[in-house]
N, C-alpha and C positions, 0 to 999 in steps of 0.2 A: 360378064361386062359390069363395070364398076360405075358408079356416078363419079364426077368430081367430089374431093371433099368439101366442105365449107368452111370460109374464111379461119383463118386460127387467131387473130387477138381475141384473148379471153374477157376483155373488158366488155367488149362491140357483143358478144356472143352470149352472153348473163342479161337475161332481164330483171326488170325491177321486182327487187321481193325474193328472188332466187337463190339459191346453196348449191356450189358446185361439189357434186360426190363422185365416185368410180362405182360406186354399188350401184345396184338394176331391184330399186324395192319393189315390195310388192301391193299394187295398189288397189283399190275396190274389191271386187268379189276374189276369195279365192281359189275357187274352183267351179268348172262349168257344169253343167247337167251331164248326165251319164252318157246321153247320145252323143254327144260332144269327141268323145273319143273312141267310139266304136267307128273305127275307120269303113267297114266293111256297108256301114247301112250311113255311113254321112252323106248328105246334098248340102250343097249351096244353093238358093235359088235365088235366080234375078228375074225382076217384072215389074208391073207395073207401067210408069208412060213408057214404056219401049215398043218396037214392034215387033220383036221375036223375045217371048220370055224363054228362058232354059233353066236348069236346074244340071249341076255341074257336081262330079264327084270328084273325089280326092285326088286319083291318078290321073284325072283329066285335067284338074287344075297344075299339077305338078309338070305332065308333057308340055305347058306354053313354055316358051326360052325365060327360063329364069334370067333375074339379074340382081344384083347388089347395090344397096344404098348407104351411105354412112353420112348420118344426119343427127342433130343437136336433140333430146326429150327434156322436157319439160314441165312437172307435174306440177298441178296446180297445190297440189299441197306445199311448193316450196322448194322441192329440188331439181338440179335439170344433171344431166349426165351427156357429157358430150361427146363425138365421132362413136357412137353407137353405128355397127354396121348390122342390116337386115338383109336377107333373102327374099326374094318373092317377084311380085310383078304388079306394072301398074293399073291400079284399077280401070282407069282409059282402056287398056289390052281388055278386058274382060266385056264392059260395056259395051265396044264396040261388035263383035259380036250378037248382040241382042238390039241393035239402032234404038236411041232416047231419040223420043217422038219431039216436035216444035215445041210443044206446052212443057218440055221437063225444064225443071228448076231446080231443084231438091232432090235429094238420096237420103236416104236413109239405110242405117247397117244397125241386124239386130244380132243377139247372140242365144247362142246355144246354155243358157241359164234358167238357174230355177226363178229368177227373179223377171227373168223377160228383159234383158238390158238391151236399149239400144240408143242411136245418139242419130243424129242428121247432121248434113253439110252445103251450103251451096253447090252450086251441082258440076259450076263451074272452078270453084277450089278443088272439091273432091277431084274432078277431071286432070287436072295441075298436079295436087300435091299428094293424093290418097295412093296408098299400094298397097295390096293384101301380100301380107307377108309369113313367114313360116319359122323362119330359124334367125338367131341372133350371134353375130361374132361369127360363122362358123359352125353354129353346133344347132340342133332342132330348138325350138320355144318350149321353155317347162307348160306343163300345163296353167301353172299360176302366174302365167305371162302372156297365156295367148294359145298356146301349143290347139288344136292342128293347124289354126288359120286366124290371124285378126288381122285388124287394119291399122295402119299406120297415116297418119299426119303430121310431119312434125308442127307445121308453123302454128300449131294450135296446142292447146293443150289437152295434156294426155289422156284425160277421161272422155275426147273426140275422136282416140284411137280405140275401137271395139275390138275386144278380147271375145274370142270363140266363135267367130261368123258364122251366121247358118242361113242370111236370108238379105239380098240389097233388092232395096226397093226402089225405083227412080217415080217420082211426086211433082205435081204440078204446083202444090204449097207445101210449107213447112208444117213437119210437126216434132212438137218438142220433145227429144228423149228422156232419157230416166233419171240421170241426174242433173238434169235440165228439171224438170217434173220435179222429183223430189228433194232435193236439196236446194234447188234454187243456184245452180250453177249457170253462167251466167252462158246464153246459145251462141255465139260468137266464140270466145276463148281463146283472144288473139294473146298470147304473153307479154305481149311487149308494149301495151299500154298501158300497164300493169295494175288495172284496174277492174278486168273483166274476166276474174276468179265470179265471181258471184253477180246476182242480180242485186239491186235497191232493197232497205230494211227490211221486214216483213211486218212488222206493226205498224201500228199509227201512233201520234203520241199518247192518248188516252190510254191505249191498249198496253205500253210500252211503259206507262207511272203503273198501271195495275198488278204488272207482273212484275215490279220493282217494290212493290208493298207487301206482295203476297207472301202468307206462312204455308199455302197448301199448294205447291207447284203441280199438280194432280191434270188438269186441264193443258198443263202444256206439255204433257208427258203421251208419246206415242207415235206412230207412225204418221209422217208425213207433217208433221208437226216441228218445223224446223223454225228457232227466234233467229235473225240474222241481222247482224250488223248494229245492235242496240246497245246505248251507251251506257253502259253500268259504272263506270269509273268509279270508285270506292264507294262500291255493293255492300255494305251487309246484309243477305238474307234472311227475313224474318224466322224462318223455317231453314232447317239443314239436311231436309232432303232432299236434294237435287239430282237425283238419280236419273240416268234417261232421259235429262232433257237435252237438246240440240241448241248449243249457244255458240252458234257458225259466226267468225267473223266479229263475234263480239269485243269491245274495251272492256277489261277487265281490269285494267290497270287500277293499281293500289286496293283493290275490291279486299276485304274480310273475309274469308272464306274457309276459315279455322275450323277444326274439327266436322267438316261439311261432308254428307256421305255426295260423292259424286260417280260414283260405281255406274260403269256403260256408259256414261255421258258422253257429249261430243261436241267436245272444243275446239276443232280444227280452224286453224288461223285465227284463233283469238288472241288477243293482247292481254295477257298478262302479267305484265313486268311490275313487277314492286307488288304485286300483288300475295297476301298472307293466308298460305296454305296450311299450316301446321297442324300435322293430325289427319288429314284430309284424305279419305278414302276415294284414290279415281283409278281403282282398278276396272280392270279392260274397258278404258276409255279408250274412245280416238283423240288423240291429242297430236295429228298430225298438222303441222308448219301453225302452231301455237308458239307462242314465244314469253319463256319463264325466267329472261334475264332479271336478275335482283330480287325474283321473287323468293319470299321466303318459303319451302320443301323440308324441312325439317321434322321427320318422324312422320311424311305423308306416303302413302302407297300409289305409286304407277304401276303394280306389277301386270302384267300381260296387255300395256298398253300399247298401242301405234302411235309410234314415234318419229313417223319418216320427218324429215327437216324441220322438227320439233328444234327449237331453241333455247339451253340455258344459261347463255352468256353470250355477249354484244362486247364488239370491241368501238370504246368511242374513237371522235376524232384526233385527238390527242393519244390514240395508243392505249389506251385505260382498259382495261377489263370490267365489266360490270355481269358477275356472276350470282348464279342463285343458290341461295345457302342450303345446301344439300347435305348438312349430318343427321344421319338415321335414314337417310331415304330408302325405300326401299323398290328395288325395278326387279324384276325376276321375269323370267321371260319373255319381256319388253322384243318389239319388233322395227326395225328402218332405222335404226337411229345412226344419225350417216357421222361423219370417222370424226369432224372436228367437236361434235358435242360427243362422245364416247370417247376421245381425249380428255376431254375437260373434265367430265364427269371421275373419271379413272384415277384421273391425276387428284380430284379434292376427297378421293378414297371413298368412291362410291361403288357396292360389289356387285355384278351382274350378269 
């Protein structure tokens, strides 16, 4: 059994911020813990406010009546991929099963990772819109997609879809998940008010002049240590090592940034446009759904960076091209980089 599909004007269907691709990148972790795929010893378990908890294995989840959904993804870095069909069943079939007691509100899905990923949902969306799902198109989930079991949502975005389920929990309050927690991704993650990729800054202004002075970026270098959303608009750092830090959501625009080591760094959704990279080491960065139109790339290193709906050229209103000067760049083993910027790139004779 098939869902309806949804609406086809592509206008109505793109939220704000968004790049329509055919590709299926690959996002957040890329691979689950080992238990993950030993089908023989996997459970799911659900509990918590319900009144019958269970624990569900593989071929028990597979004997419910499957069914098929073809629905819009959305990733919050930037690109969405539309009539995506899945396999699976809706999480409603499964919960009911176990009865959510009066007090539930919340669910919560974690995953079979080294990292402990998990995300929460109203409990009544999840009800609505959530399916755990198995195969995509037709064919099983790779494992760096999901493969044996994640969950699906589309009207949310997709780091609210959990890869590798091993555990739902039904909760009287919320509690924040992982990239809620650490990145500061915003717990909502509706697309389409194209605002609620992230939460509010993370500095204060004082805090925010000090890391805009500083030669020894040391302190804002590490885990869970994410700067968001801060206005650097033509930055030059006193200091040019910038390695490792997390400048989420940042204006980067016109910033100095010449001969900068930026190696592992993570610029996802920053603004960078006119901004001068020359020289600039940002290999295996994340530099997903960042945007490098007009900035100057000239002789800088992206190699083994994330690229998914990374940006380096804007078409204006007038039709204009406003591209980033890319002679000498160099991308080697670069990852996501969806087909209209891998045209662009291609065509100003960029090799990768």
């Amino acid at each position: 059994m098939s869902d309806p599909e949804p609406p086809r004007d592509p206008v109505q269907r793109l939220p704000p911020g968004q790049t329509r691709t055919e590709k299926f990148p690959v996002v957040g972790e890329k691979a689950p813990s080992a238990a993950a795929l030993d089908l023989d010893s996997w459970r799911l378990r659900v509990d918590g406010r319900v009144a019958q908890p269970r624990t569900w294995t593989y071929p028990e989840l597979l004997a419910l009546p499957q069914r098929e959904r073809t629905v819009d993804i959305h990733c919050v870095t930037g690109w969405s991929r539309f009539e995506t069909r899945f396999t699976g069943v809706p999480l409603a079939e499964v919960l009911a099963r176990s009865l959510a007691l009066p007090s539930a509100a919340f669910v919560r899905f974690a995953a079979y990772s080294d990292r402990d990923h998990d995300t929460s949902l109203p409990l009544s969306l999840a009800l609505e819109d959530t399916w755990l799902v198995h195969a995509r198109d037709g064919v099983p989930l790779e494992p760096k997609h999901g493969y044996p079991l994640r969950t699906l949502t589309p009207s949310r975005y997709f780091y609210k879809s959990l890869k590798w389920l091993r555990h739902i929990e039904v909760l009287d309050k919320d509690r924040l998940g992982f990239w809620e927690r650490e990145s500061n991704y915003h717990n909502v993650g509706d697309p389409w008010p194209g605002d609620q990729r992230f939460t509010s800054g993370s500095l204060r202004p004082a805090q925010a002049d000090r890391f805009r002075g500083a030669s020894d970026f040391s302190r804002w270098r590490g885990p869970k240590k994410v700067l968001l959303g801060l206005d650097l608009r033509g930055w030059r750092p006193a200091g040019q090592d910038l390695s490792g830090l997390a400048l989420k959501a940042c204006d980067l625009r016109g910033a100095d940034l010449r001969d900068c080591d930026l190696r592992r760094a993570n610029l996802s959704l920053s603004d960078l446009r006119g901004a001068d990279l020359r020289n600039a080491d940002l290999g295996d960065a994340d530099l997903e759904g960042a945007d490098f139109s007009g900035a100057d790339l000239r002789q800088a290193d992206l190699s083994r960076c994330a690229l998914s709906a990374t940006r380096f050229f804007q078409v204006d209103d007038d039709g204009g091209v406003e591209g980033a000067f890319v002679d000498g760049l160099r991308l080697e083993r670069v990852s996501g980089l969806l087909e209209s910027q891998e045209k662009y790139l291609r065509g100003a004779g960029v090799l990768f």
